[in-house]
Wavefront OBJ file of the C-alpha trace (Angstrom):
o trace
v 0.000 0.000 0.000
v 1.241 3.411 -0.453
v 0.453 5.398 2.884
v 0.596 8.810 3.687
v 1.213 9.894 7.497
v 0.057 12.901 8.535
v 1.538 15.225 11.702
v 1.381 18.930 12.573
v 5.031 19.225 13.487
v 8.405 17.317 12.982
v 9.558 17.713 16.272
v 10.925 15.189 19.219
v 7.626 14.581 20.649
v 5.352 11.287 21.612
v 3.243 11.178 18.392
v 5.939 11.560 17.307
v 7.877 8.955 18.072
v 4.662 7.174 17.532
v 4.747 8.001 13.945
v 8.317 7.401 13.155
v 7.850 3.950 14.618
v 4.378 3.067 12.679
v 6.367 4.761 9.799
v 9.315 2.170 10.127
v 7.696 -1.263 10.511
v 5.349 -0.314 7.233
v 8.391 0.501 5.299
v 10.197 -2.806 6.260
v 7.069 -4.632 5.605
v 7.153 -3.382 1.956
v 4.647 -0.829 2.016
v 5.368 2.622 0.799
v 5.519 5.392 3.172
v 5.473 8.988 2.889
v 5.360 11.546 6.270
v 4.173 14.530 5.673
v 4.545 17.842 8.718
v 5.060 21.064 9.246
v 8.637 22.290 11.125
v 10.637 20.367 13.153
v 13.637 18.221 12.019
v 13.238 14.821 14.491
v 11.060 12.836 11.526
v 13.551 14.161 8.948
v 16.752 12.955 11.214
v 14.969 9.526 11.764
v 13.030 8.613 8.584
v 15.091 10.269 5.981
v 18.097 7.514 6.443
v 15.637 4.730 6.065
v 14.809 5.390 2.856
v 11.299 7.165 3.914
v 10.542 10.349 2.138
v 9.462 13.859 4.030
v 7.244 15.943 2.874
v 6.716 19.766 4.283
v 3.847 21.608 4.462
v 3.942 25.269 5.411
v 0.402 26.218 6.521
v 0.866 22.831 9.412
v 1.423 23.746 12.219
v 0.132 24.466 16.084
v -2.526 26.874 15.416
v -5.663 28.174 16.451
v -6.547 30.818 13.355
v -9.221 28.667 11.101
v -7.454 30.295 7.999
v -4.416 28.624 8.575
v -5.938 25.165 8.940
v -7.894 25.755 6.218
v -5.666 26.828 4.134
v -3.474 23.385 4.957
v -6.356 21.700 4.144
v -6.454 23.331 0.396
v -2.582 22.771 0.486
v -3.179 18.944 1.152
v -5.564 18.476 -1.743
v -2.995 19.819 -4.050
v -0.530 17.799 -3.237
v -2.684 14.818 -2.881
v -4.571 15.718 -6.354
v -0.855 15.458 -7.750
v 0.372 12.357 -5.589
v -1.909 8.766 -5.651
v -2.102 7.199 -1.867
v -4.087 4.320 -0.750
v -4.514 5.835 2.713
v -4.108 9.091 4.390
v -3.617 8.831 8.062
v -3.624 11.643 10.619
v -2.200 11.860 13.990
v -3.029 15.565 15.352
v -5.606 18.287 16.062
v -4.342 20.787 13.498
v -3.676 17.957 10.881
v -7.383 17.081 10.487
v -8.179 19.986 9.279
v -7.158 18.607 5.883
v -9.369 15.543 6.015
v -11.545 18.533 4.301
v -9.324 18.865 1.496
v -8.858 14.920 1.321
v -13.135 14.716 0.734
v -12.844 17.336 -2.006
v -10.840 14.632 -4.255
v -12.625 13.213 -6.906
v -10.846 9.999 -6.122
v -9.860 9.800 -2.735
v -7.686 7.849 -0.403
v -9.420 6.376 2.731
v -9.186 8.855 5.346
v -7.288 7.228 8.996
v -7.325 9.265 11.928
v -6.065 8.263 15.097
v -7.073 10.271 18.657
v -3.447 10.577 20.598
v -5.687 12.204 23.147
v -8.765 14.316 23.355
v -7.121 17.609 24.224
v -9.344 20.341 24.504
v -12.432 18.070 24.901
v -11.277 15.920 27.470
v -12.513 16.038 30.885
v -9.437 17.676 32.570
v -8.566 20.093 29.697
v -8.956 23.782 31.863
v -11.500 25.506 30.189
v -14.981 27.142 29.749
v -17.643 25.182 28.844
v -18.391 27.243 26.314
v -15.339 26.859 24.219
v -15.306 23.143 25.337
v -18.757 23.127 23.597
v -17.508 24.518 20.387
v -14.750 22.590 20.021
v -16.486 19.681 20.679
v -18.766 20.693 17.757
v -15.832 21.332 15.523
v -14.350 17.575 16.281
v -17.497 16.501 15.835
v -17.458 17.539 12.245
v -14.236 16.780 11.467
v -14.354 13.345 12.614
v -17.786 12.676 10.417
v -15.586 12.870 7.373
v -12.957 10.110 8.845
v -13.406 6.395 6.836
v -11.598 4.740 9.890
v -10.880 6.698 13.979
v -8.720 4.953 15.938
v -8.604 5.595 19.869
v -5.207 4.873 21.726
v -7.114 4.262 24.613
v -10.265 2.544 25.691
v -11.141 5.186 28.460
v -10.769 8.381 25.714
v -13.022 6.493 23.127
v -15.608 5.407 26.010
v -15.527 9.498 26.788
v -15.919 10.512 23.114
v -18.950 8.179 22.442
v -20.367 9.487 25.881
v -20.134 13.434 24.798
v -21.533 12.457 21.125
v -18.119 12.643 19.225
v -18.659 9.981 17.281
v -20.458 6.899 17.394
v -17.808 3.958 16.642
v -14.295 4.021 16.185
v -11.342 1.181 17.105
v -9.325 1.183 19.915
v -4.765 0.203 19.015
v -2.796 0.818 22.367
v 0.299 2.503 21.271
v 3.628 0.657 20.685
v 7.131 0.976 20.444
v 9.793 -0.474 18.499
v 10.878 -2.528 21.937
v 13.836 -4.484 20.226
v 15.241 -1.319 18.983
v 15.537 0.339 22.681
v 19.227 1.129 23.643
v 18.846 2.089 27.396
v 22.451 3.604 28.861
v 23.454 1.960 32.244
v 22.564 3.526 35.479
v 25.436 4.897 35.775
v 26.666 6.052 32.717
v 23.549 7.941 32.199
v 24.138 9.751 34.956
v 27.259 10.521 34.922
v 25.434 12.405 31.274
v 23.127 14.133 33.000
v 25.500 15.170 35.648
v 27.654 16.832 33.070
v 24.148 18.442 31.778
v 23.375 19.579 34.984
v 26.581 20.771 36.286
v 25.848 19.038 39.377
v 26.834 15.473 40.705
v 23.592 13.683 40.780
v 25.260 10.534 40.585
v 24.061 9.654 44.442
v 20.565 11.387 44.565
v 17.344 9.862 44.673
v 16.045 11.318 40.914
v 12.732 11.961 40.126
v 12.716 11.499 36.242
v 10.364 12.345 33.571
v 10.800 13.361 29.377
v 7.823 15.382 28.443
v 7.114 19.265 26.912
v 6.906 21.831 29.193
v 3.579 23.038 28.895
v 0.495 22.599 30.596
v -0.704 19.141 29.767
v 2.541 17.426 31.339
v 1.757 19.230 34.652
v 5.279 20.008 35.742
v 4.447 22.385 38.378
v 3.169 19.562 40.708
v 6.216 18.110 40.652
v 8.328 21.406 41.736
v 5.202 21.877 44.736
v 5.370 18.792 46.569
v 9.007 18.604 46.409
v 9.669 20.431 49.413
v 7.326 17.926 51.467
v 9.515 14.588 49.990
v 12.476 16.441 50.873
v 11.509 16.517 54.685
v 11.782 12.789 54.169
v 13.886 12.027 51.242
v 16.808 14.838 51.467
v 18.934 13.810 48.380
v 15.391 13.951 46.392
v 16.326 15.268 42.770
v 13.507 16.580 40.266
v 15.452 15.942 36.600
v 12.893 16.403 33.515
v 14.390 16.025 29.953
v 12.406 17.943 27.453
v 11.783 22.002 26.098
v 8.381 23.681 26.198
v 6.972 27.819 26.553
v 6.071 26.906 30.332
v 9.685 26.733 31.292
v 10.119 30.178 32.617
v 7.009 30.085 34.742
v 8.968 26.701 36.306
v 12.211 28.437 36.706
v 10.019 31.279 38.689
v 8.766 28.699 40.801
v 11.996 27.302 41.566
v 13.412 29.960 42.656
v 10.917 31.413 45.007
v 10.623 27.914 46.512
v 14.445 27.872 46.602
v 15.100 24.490 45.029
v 17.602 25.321 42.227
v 19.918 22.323 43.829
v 17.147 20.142 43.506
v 15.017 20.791 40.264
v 16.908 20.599 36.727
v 15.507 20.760 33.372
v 17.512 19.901 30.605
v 16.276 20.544 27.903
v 15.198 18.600 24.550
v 17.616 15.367 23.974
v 17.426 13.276 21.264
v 16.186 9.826 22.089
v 15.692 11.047 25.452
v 14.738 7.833 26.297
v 18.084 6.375 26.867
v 18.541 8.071 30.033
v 16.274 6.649 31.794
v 17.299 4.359 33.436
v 19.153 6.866 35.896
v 15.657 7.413 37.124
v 14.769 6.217 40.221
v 11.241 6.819 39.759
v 10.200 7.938 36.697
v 6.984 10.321 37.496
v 4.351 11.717 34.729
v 2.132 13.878 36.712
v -0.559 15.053 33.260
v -3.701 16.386 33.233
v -4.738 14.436 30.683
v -3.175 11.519 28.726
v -3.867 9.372 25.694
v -1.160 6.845 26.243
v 1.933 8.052 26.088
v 4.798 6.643 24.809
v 7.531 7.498 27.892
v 5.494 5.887 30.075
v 6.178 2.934 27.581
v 9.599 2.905 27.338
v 9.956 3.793 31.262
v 8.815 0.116 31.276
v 10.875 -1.420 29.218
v 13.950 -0.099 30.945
v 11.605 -1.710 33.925
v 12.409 1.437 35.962
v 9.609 1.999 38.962
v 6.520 4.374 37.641
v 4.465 6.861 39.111
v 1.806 8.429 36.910
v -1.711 10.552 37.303
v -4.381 8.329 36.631
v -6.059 10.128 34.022
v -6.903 8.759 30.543
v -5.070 5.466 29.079
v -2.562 5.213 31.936
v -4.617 3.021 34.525
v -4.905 0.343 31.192
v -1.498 1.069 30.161
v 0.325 0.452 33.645
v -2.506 -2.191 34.651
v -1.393 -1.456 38.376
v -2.907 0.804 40.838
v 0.704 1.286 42.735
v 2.120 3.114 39.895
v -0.950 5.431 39.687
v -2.106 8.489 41.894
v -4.865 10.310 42.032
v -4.664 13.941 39.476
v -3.341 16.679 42.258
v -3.555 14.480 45.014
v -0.084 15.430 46.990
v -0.714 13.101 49.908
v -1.306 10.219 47.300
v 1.586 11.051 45.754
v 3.870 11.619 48.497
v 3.045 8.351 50.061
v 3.768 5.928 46.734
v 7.185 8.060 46.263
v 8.064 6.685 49.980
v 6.891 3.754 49.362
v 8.996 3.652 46.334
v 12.242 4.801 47.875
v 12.043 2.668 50.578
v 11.461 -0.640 47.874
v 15.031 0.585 45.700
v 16.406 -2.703 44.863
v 13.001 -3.892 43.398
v 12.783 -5.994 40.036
v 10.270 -6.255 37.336
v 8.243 -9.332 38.010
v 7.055 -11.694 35.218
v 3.913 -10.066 35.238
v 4.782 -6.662 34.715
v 7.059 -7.878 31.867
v 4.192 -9.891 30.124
v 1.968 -7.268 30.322
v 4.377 -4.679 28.885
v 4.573 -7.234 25.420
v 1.058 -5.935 24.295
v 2.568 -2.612 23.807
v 5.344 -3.577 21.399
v 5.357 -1.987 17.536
v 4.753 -5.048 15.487
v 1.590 -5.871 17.371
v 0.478 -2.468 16.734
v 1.427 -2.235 13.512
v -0.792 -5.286 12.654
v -3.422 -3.965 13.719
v -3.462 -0.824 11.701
v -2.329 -2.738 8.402
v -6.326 -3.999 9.063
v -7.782 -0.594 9.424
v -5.945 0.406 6.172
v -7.347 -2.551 4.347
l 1 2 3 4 5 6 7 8 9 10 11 12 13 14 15 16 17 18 19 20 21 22 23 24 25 26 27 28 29 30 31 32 33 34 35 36 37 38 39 40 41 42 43 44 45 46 47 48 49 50 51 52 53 54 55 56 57 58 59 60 61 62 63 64 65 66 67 68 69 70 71 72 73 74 75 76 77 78 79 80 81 82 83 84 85 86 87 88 89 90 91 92 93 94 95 96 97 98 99 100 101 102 103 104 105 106 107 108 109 110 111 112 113 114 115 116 117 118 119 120 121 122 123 124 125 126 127 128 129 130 131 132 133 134 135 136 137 138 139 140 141 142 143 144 145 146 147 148 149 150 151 152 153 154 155 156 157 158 159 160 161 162 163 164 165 166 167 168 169 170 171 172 173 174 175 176 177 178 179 180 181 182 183 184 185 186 187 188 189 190 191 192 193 194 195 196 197 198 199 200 201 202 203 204 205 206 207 208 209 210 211 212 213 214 215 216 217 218 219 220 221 222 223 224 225 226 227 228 229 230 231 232 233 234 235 236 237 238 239 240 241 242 243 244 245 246 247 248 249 250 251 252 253 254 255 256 257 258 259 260 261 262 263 264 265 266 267 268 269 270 271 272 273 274 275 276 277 278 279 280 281 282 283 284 285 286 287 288 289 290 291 292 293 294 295 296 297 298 299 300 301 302 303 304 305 306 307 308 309 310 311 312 313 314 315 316 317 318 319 320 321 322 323 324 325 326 327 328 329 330 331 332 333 334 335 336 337 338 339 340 341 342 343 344 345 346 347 348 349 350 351 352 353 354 355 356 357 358 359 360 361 362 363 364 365 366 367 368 369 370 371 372
């Protein structure tokens, strides 16, 4: 089949990740691949040496004018009037938009989308109703022109059936590409992140994450109830790997709280994901979630996990220990104990055949069947 994959931006990111790997396992498996975004270099770095072709498009990106989307959408039938695909398949917000230009084809491709999360419309998502309500209408509409939408999580599609989003759609946990993991050792990664930091963190009880700074990843809970686990866990160490426009507003709260020795962020790092294993406990403290993909690869490097149980992380994790209640600082202060106290403790069987459903090739399967 030849498939086109559809993103708003290029960058490091988990859909995106998600979309490089989709994007690999197709191309091995013989089908033809082309991934189309707007800026960002990460796909390019990562697809362009496997042979997979890139494809720019200058009105796609994060965006709330309803020109700009639309004209992406008139952009996309252009190109795709010019171009003959099998299947067009979507991944973000902005990036539906041109499922309207895909409709105005005489002979069009079937039209994928998949949900990565319900953003604006989902329960946590801090807004008014009123814009929730409009949005919802606009997703409503968009989604009516989708062939095939596919949820990465059972509890968003439940949610979008239950506010009238859509009536069906197919549920395909996201994967990764598990055999192509290279985790660093514990202590080579941070002895990395050390150097990064400018501080020997070599001995400290790190609290981990990889995530953008900005709202939906939550980062300020992290910096608030660290001066309550520091009463009890003094070598406690905040260390999040990833870039985002909240960062200043983080820095403020560092220093007012005083915790510059004990908060660093890092910045963006590419496949981020091989530090992890210098995590002690790697913590994702969201709003809202589809399923994301760190929380994946946090358990293949079968480091301990502590995550708000929002969206597809209670049927990602499958464990109520590594869960805690949205904002809940006692809950979360007592698992991180909990946790410190248990340091030398192993995945168990369990926990590693549970992880297997979440590996690339079984997702890929399944979406080879949507396409078809």
């Amino acid at each position: 089949m030849n498939i086109l994959i559809v993103i708003t931006k290029g960058e490091i990111g988990g859909a995106q990740v998600f979309v490089s790997t989709l994007a690999k396992i197709l191309h091995k498996q013989g089908h033809k691949i082309t991934v189309a975004c707007g800026e960002g270099d990460y796909l390019r770095d990562t697809l362009a040496p496997e042979g997979i072709s890139i494809v720019r498009f200058s009105s796609l990106r994060r965006t709330k004018n309803p020109l700009t989307n639309l004209f992406f959408g008139w952009e996309l039938r252009t190109f795709l009037a010019q171009h003959s695909f099998d299947v067009v398949h979507f991944n973000s917000s902005n990036a539906l938009f041109g499922v309207i230009g895909t409709r105005l084809l005489r002979h069009r491709p079937k039209i994928v989308f998949t949900l990565h999360g319900l953003s604006i419309v989902d329960p946590n998502f801090s807004a008014s109703k009123i814009i929730k309500g409009l949005y919802r209408l606009l997703f409503k509409f968009l989604l009516s022109l989708v062939d095939e939408s596919v949820f990465v999580s059972k509890e968003n599609f439940e949610y979008a059936k239950k506010v009238g989003l859509l009536a069906k759609g197919t549920v395909i946990h996201n994967g990764i590409a598990a055999n192509a993991l290279r985790f660093l050792p514990r202590n080579e990664a941070r002895i990395s992140l050390s150097t990064l930091t400018k501080t020997d963190i070599s001995n400290r009880f790190i609290i981990g994450s990889i995530g953008r700074l900005a709202y939906p990843k939550n980062y300020e809970f992290l910096i608030d109830t660290l001066p309550d686990i520091l009463r009890d866990i003094p070598d406690a160490t905040i260390l999040v790997i990833g870039e985002g426009p909240e960062r200043e507003k983080y820095e403020r709260m560092i220093g007012l709280r005083k915790l510059s020795n004990n908060v660093f962020f890092v910045g963006e790092l590419v496949d981020a994901y091989q530090y992890i294993k210098a995590f002690d406990l790697f913590a994702l403290p969201s709003e809202y979630e589809g399923m994301s993909i760190t929380l994946i690869e946090a358990m293949f490097a079968e480091v301990p996990i502590l995550a708000s149980r929002v969206g597809g992380t209670p049927e990602l994790l499958g464990d109520p220990a590594q869960t805690y209640k949205l904002d809940d600082v006692e809950d979360f202060i007592i698992k991180v104990k909990t946790i410190h106290s248990q340091k030398d403790s192993t995945y168990s069987e369990a926990q590693k055949n549970h992880r297997a459903q979440f590996e690339g090739e079984a997702m890929v399967r399944q979406y080879e069947k949507i396409y078809e």
